[in-house]
N, C-alpha and C positions, 0 to 999 in steps of 0.2 A: 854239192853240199851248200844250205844257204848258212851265211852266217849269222852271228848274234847281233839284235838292234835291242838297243837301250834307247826308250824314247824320252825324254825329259817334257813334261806340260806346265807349263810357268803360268797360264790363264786360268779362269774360272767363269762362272756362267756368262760371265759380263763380256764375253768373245766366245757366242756359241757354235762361229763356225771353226773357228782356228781349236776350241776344247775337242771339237764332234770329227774335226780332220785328224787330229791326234791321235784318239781313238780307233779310227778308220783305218787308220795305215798299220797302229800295234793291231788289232785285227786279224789284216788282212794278212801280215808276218806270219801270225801266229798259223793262220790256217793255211799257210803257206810250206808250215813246219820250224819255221823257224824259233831258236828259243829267245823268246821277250820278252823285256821286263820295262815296267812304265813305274815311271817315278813324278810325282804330284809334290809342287813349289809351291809359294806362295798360295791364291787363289783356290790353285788347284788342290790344294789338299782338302778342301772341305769335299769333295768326289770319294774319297776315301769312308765316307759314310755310307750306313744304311740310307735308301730314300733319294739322296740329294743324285745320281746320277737320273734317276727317273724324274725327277721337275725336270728337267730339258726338254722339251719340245722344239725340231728343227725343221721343217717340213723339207720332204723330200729325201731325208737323211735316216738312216740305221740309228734308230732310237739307244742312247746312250747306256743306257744300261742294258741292253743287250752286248751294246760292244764291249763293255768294263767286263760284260759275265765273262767272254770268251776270251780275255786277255786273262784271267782269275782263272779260268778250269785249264789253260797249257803253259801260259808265263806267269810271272809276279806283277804285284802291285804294290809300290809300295809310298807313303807319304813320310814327305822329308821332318827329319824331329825336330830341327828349331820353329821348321811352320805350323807344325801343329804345335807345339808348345806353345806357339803364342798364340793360336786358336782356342786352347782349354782340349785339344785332340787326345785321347789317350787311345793305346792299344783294343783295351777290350770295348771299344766302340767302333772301330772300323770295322766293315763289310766282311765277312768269313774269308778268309785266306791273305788278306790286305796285312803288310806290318808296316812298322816306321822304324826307320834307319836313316844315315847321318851321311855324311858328305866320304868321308874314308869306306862306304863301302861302293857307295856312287862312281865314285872314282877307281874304285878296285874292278867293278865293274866293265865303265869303260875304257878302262886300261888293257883289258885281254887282250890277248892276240884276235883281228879278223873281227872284232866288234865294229860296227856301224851305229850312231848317235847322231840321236836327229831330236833337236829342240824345237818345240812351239810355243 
């Protein structure tokens, strides 16, 4: 049985390898089977749009909005509400299936039993 990974991404484009490794690894969880869920901080919360995962360009790398799709159609996505709050973020603007949630579910989260959490 694998277990749950909550990955936490605290970067934004401005660290396109440590965003695009993040992505890589919720990914590769996911089509691993595993259930994950990615949670967007700071920086990262502007990923939670339409568009803005496809401006990345990383050569050599799984183009970022391919990886955001595939964590979106088996885990969650979700941007944290004080970052977007102080971005002007609202719900009906993030990317189909993306919501925004706060630190007590963050925490309920990785509090499960058999959770693995890995921050970038």
């Amino acid at each position: 049985m694998t277990r749950p990974l909550v990955v936490k991404v605290t970067c934004g484009t401005e660290e396109p390898e440590r965003l695009n490794q993040a992505f890589t690894v919720a990914a590769a969880a996911v089509a691993s089977g595993a259930r994950v869920s990615v949670w967007l901080t700071g920086e990262a919360a502007w990923l939670g749009l339409p568009d803005r995962a496809e401006e990345l360009g990383l050569p050599l790398a799984t183009p970022l909005a391919t990886l955001r799709d595939a964590v979106l159609a088996d885990g969650s996505l979700t941007v944290c509400t004080q970052c977007a709050a102080r971005r002007g973020i609202t719900e009906d603007a993030l990317v189909a299936g993306a919501r925004i949630a706060g630190a007590a579910l963050f925490t309920e989260e990785v509090l499960e039993d058999g959770v693995q959490a890995l921050v970038y």
